[in-house]
N, CA, C and O atoms as a Maestro MAE file, in Angstrom:
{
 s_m_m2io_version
 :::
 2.0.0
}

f_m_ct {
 s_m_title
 :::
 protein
 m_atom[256] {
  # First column is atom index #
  i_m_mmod_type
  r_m_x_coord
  r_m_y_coord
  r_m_z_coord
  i_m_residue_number
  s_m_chain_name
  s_m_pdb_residue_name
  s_m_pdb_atom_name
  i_m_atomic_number
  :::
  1 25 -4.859 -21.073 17.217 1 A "UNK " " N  " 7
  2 3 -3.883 -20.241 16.535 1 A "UNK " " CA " 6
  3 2 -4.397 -19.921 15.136 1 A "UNK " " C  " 6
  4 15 -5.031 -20.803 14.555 1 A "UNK " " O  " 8
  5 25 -4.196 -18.790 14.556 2 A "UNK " " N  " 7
  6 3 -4.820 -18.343 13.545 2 A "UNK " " CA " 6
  7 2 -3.724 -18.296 12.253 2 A "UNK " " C  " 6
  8 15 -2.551 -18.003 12.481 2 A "UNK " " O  " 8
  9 25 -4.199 -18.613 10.842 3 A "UNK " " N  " 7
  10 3 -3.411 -19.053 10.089 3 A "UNK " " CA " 6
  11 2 -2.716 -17.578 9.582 3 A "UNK " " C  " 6
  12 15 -1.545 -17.688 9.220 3 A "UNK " " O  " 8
  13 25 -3.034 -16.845 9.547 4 A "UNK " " N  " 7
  14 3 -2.122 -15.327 9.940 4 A "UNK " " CA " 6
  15 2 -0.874 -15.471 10.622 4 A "UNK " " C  " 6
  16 15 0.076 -14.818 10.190 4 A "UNK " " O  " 8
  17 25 -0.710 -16.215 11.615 5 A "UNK " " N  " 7
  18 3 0.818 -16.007 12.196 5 A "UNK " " CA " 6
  19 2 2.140 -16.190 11.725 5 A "UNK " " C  " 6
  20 15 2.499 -17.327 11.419 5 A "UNK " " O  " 8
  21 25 3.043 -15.072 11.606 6 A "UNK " " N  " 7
  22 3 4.059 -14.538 11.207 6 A "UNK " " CA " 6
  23 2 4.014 -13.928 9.418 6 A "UNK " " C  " 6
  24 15 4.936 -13.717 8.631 6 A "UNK " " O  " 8
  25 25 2.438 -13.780 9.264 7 A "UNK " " N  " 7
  26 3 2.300 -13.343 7.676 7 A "UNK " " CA " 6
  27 2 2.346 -11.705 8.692 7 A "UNK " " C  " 6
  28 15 2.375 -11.424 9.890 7 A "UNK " " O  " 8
  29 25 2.330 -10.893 7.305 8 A "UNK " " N  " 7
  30 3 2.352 -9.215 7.431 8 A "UNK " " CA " 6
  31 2 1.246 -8.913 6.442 8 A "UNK " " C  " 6
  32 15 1.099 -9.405 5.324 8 A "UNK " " O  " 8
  33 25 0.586 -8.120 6.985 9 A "UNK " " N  " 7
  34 3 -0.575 -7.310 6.234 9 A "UNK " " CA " 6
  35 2 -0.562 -5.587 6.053 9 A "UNK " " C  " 6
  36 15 -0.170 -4.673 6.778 9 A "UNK " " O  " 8
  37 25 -1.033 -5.633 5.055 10 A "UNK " " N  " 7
  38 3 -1.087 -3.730 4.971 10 A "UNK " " CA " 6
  39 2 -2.971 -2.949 5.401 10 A "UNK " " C  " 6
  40 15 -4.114 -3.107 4.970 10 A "UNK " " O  " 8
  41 25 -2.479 -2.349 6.171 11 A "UNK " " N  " 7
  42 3 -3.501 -1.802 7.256 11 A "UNK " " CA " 6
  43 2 -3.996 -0.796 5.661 11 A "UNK " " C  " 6
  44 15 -3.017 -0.489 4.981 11 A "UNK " " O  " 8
  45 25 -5.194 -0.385 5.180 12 A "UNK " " N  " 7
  46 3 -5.861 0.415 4.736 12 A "UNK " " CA " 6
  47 2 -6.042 1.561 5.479 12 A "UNK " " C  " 6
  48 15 -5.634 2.707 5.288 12 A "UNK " " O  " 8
  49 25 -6.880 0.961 6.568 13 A "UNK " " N  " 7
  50 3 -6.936 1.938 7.480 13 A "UNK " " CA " 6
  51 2 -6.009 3.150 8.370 13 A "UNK " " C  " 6
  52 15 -6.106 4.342 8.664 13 A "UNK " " O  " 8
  53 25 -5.199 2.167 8.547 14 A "UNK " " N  " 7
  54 3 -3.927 2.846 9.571 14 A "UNK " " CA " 6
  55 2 -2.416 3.386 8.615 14 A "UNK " " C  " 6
  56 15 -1.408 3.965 9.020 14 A "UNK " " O  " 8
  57 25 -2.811 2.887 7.162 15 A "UNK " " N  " 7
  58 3 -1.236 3.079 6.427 15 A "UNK " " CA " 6
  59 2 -0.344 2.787 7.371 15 A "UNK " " C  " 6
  60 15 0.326 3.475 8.141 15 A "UNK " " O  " 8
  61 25 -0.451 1.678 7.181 16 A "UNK " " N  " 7
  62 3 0.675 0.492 8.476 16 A "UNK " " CA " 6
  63 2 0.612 -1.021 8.143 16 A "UNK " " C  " 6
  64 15 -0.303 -1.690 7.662 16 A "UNK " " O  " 8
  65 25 1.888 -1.364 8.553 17 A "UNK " " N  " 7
  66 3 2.293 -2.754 8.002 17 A "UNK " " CA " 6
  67 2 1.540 -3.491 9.524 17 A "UNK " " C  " 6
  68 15 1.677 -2.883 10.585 17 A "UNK " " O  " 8
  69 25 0.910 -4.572 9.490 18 A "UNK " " N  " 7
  70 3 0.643 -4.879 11.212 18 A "UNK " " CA " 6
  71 2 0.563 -6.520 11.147 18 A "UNK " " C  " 6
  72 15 0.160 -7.155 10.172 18 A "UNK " " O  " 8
  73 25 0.913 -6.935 12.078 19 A "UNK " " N  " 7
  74 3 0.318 -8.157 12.105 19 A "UNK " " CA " 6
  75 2 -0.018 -9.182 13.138 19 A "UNK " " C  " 6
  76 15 -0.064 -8.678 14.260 19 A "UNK " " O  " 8
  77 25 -0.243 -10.344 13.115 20 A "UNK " " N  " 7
  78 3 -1.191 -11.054 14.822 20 A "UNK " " CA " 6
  79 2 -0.138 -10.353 15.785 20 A "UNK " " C  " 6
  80 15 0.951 -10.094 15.272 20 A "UNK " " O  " 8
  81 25 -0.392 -9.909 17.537 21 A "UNK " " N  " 7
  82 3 -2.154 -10.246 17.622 21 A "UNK " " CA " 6
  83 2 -3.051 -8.823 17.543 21 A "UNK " " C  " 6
  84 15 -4.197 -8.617 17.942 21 A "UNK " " O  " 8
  85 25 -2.066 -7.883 16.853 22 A "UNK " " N  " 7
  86 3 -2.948 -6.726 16.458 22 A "UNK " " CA " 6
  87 2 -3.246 -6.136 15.384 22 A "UNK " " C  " 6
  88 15 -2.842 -5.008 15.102 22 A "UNK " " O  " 8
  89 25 -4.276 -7.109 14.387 23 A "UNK " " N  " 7
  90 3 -4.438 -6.760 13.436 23 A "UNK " " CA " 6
  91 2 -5.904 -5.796 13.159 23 A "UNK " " C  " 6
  92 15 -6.856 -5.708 13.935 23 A "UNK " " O  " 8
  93 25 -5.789 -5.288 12.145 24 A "UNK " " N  " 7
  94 3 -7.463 -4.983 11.820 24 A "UNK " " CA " 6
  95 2 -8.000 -5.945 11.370 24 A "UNK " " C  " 6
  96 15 -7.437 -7.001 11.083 24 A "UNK " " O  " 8
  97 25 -9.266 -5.671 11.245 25 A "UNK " " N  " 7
  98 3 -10.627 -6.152 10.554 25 A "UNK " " CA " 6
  99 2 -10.334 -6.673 9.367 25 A "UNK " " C  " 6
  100 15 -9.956 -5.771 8.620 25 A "UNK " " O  " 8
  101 25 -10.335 -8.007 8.703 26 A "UNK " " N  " 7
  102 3 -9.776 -8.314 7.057 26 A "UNK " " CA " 6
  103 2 -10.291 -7.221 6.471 26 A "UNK " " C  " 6
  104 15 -9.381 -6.790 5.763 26 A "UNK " " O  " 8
  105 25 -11.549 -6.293 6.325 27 A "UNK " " N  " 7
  106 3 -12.174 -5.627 5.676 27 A "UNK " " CA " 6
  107 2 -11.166 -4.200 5.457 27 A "UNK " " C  " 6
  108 15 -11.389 -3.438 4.516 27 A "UNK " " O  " 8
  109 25 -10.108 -3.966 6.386 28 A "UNK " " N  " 7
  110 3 -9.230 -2.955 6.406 28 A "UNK " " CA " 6
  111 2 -7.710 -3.568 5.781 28 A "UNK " " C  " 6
  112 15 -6.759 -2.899 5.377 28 A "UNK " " O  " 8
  113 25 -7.827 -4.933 5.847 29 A "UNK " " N  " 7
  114 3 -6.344 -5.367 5.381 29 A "UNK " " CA " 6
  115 2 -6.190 -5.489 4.068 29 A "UNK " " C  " 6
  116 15 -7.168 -5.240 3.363 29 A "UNK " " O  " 8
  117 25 -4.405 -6.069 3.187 30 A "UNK " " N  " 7
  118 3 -4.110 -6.392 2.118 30 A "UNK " " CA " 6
  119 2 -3.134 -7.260 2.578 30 A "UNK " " C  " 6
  120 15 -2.172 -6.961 3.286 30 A "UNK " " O  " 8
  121 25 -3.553 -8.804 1.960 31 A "UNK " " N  " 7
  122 3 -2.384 -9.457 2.238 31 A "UNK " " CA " 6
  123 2 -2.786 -10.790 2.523 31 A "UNK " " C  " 6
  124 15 -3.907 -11.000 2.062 31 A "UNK " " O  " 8
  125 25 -2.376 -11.610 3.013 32 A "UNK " " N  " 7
  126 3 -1.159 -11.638 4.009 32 A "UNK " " CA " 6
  127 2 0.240 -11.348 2.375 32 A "UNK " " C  " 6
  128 15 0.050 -11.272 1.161 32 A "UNK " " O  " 8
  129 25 1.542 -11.270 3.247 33 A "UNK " " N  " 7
  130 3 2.847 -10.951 2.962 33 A "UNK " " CA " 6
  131 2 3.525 -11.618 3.371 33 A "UNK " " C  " 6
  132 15 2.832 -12.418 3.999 33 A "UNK " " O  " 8
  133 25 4.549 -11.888 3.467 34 A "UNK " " N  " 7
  134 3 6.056 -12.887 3.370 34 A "UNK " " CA " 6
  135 2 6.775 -12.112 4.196 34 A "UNK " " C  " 6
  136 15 7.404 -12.780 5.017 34 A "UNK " " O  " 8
  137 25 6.942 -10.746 4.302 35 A "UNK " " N  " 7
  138 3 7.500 -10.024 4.878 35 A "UNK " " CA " 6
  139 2 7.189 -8.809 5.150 35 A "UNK " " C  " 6
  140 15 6.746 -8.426 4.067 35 A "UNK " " O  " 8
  141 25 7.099 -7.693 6.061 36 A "UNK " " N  " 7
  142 3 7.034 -6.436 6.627 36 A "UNK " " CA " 6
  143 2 7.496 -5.663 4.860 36 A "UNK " " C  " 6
  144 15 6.917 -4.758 4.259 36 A "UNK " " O  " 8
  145 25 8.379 -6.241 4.569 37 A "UNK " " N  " 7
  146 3 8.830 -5.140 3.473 37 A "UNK " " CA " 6
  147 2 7.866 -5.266 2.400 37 A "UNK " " C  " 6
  148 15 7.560 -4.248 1.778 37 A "UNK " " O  " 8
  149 25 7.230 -6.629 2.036 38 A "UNK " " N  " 7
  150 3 6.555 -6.898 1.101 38 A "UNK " " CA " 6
  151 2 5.333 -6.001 1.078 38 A "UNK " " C  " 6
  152 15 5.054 -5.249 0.145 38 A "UNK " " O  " 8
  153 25 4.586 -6.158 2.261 39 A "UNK " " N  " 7
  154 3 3.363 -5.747 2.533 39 A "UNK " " CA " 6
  155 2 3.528 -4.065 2.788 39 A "UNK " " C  " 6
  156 15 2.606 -3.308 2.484 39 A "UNK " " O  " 8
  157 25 4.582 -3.655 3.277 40 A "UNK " " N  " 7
  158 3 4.440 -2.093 2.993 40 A "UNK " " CA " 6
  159 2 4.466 -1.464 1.863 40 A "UNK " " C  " 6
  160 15 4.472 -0.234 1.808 40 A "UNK " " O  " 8
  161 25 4.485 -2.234 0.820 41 A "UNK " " N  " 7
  162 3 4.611 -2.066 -0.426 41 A "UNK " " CA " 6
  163 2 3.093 -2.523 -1.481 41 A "UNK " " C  " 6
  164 15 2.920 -2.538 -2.700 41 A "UNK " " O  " 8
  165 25 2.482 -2.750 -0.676 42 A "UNK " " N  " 7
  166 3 1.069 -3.672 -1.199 42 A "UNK " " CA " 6
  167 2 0.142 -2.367 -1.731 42 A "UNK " " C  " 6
  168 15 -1.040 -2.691 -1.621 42 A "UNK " " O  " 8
  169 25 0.240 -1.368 -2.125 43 A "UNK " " N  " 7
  170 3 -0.816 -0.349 -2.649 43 A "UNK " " CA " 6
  171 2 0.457 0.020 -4.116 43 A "UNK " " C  " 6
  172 15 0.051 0.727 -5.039 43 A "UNK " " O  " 8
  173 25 1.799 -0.488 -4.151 44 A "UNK " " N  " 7
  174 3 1.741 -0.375 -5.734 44 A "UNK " " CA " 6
  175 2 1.788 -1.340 -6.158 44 A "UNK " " C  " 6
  176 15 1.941 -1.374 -7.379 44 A "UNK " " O  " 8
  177 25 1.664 -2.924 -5.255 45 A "UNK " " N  " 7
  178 3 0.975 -3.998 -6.072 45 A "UNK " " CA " 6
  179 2 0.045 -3.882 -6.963 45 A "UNK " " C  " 6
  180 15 -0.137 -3.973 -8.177 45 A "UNK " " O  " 8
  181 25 -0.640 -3.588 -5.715 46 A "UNK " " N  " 7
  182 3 -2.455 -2.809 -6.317 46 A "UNK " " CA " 6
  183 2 -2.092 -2.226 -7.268 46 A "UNK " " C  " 6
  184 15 -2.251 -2.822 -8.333 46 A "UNK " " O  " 8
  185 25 -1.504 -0.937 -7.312 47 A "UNK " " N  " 7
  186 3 -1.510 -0.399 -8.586 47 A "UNK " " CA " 6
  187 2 -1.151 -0.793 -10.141 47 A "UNK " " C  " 6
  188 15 -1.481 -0.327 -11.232 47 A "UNK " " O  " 8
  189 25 -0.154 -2.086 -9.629 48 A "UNK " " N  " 7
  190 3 0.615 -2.583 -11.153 48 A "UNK " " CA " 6
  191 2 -0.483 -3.253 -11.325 48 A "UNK " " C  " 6
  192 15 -1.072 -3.021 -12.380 48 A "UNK " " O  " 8
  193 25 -0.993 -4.098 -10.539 49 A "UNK " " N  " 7
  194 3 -2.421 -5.117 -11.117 49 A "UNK " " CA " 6
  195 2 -3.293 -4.712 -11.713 49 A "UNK " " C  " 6
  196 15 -3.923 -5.269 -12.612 49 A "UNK " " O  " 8
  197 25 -3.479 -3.230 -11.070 50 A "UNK " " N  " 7
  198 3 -4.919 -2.438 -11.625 50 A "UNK " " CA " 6
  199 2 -4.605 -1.857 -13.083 50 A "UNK " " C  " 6
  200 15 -5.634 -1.759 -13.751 50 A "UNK " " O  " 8
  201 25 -3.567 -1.491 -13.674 51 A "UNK " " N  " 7
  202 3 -3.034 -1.014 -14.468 51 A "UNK " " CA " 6
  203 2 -2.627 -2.300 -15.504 51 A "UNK " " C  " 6
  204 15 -3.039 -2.139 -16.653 51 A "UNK " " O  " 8
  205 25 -2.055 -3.250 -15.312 52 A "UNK " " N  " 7
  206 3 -1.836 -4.404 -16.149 52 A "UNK " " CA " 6
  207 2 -3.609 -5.420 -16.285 52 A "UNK " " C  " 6
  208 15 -3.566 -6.451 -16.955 52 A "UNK " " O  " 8
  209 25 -4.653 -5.119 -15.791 53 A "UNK " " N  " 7
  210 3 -5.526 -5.296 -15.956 53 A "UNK " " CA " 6
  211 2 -6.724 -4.306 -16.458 53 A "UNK " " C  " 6
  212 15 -7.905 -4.577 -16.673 53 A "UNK " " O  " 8
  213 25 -6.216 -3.407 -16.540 54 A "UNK " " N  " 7
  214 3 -6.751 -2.218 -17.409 54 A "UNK " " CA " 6
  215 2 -6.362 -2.611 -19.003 54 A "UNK " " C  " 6
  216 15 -7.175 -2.979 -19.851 54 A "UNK " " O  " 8
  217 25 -5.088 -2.460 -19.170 55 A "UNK " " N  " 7
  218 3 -4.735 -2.577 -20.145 55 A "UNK " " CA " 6
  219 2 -5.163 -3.872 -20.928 55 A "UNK " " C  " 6
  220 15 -5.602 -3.948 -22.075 55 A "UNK " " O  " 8
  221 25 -4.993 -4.580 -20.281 56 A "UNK " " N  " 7
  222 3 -5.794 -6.224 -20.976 56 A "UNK " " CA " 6
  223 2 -6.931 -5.776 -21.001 56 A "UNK " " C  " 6
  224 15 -7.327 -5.853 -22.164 56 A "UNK " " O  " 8
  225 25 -7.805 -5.279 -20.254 57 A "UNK " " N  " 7
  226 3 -9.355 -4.976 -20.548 57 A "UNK " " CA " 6
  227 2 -9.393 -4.083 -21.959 57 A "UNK " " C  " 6
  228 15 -10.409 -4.210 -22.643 57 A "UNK " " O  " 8
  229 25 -8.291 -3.142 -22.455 58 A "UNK " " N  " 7
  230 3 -8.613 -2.485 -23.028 58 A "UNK " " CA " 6
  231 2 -8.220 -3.632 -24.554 58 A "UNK " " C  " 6
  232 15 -8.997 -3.807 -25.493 58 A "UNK " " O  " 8
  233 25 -7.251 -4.077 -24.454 59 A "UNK " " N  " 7
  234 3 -6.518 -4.676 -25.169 59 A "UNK " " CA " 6
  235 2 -7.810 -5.862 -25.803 59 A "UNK " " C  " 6
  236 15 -7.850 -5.856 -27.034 59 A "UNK " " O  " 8
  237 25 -8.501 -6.525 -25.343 60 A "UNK " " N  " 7
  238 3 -9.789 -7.039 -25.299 60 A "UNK " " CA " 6
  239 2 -10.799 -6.575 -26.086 60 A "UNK " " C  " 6
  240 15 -11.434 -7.158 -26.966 60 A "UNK " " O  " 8
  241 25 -10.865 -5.632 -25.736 61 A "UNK " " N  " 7
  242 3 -12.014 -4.724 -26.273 61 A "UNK " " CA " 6
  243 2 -11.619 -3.662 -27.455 61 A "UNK " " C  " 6
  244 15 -12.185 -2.658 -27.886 61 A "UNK " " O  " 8
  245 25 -10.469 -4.288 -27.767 62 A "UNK " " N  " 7
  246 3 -9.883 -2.943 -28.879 62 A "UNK " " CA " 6
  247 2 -10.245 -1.683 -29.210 62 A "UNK " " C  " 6
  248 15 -10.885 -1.332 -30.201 62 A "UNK " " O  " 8
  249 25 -9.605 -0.710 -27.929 63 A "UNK " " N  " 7
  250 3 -9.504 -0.079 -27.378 63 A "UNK " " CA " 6
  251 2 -8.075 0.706 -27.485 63 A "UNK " " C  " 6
  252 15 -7.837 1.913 -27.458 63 A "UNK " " O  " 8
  253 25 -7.166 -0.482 -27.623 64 A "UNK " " N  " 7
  254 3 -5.587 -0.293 -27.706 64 A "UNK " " CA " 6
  255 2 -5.037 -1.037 -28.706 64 A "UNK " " C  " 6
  256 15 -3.823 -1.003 -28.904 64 A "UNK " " O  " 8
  :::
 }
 m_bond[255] {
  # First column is bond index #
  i_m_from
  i_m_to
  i_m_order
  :::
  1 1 2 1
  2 2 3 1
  3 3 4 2
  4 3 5 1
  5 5 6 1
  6 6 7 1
  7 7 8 2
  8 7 9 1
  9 9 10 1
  10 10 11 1
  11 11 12 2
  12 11 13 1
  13 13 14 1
  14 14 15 1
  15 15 16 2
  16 15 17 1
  17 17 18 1
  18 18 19 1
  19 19 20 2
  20 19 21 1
  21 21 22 1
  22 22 23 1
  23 23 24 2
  24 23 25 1
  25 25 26 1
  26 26 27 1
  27 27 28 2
  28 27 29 1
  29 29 30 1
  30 30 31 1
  31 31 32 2
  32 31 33 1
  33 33 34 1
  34 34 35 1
  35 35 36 2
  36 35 37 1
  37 37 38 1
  38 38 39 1
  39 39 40 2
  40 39 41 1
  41 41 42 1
  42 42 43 1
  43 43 44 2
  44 43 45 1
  45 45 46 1
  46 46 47 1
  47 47 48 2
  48 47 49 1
  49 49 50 1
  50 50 51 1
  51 51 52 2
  52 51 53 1
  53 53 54 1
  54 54 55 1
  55 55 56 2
  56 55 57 1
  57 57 58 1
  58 58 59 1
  59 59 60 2
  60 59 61 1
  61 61 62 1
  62 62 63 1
  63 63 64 2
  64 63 65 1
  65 65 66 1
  66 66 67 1
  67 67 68 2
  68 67 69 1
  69 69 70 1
  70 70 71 1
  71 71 72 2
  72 71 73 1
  73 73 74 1
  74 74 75 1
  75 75 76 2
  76 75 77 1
  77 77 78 1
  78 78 79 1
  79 79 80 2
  80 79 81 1
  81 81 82 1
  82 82 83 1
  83 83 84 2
  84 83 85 1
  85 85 86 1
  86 86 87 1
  87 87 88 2
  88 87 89 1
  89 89 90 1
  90 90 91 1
  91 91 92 2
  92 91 93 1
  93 93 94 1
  94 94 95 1
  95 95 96 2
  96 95 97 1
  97 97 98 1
  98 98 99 1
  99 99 100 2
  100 99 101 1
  101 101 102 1
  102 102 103 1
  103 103 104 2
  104 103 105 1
  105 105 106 1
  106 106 107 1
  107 107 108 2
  108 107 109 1
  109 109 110 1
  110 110 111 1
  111 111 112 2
  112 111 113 1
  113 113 114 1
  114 114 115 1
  115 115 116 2
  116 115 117 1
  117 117 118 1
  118 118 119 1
  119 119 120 2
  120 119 121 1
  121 121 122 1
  122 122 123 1
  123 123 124 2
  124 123 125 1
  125 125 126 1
  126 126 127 1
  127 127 128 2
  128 127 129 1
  129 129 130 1
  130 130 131 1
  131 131 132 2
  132 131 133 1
  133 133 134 1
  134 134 135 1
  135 135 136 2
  136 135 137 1
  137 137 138 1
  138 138 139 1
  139 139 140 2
  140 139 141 1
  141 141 142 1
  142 142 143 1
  143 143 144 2
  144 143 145 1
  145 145 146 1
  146 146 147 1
  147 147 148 2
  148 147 149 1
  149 149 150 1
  150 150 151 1
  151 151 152 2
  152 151 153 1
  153 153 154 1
  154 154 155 1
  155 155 156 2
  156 155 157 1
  157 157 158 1
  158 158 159 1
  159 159 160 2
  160 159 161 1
  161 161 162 1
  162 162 163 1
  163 163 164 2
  164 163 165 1
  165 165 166 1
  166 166 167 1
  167 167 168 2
  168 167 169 1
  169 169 170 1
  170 170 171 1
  171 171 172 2
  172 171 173 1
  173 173 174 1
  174 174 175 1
  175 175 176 2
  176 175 177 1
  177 177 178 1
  178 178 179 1
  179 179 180 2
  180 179 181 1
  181 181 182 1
  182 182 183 1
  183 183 184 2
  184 183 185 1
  185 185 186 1
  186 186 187 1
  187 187 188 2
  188 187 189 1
  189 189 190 1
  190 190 191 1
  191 191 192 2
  192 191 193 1
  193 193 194 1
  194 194 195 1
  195 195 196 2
  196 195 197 1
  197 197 198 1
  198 198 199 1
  199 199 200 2
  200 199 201 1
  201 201 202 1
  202 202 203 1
  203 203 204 2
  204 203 205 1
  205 205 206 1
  206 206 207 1
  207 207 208 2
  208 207 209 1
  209 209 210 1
  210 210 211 1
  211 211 212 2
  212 211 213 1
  213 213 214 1
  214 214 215 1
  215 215 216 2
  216 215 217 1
  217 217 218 1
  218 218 219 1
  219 219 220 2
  220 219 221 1
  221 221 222 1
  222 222 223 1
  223 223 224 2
  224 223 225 1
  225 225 226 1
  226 226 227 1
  227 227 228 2
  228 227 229 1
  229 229 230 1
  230 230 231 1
  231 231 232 2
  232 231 233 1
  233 233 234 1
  234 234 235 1
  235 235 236 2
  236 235 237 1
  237 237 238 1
  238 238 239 1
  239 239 240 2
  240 239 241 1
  241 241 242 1
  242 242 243 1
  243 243 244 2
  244 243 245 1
  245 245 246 1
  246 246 247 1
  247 247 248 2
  248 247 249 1
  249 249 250 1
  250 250 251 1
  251 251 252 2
  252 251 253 1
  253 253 254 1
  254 254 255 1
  255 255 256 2
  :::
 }
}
């Protein structure tokens, strides 16, 4: 049994929430998730992270 079961992942590939026993390739996933709702939501995770780590980069480098 694979430690994936009953987590939710966000498909890259497919823009789809999916999870065991038909998942993609980790190389296509984001996640695991807690829930279907969580993980359909995982590309403006990404985005707040990428953006709150921008800003510290800039913030760093006084920049900002």
């Amino acid at each position: 049994m694979s430690d994936s079961v009953g987590r939710f992942f966000w498909c890259i590939r497919h823009n789809r929430v999916e999870t065991e026993p038909e998942l993609c390739p980790a190389k296509h996933r984001i996640g695991p998730f807690a829930s279907a709702d969580d993980a359909s939501h995982a590309l403006e995770k990404v985005q707040e992270r990428n953006e709150a780590w921008e800003a510290e980069d800039a913030r760093w480098t006084g920049e900002r």
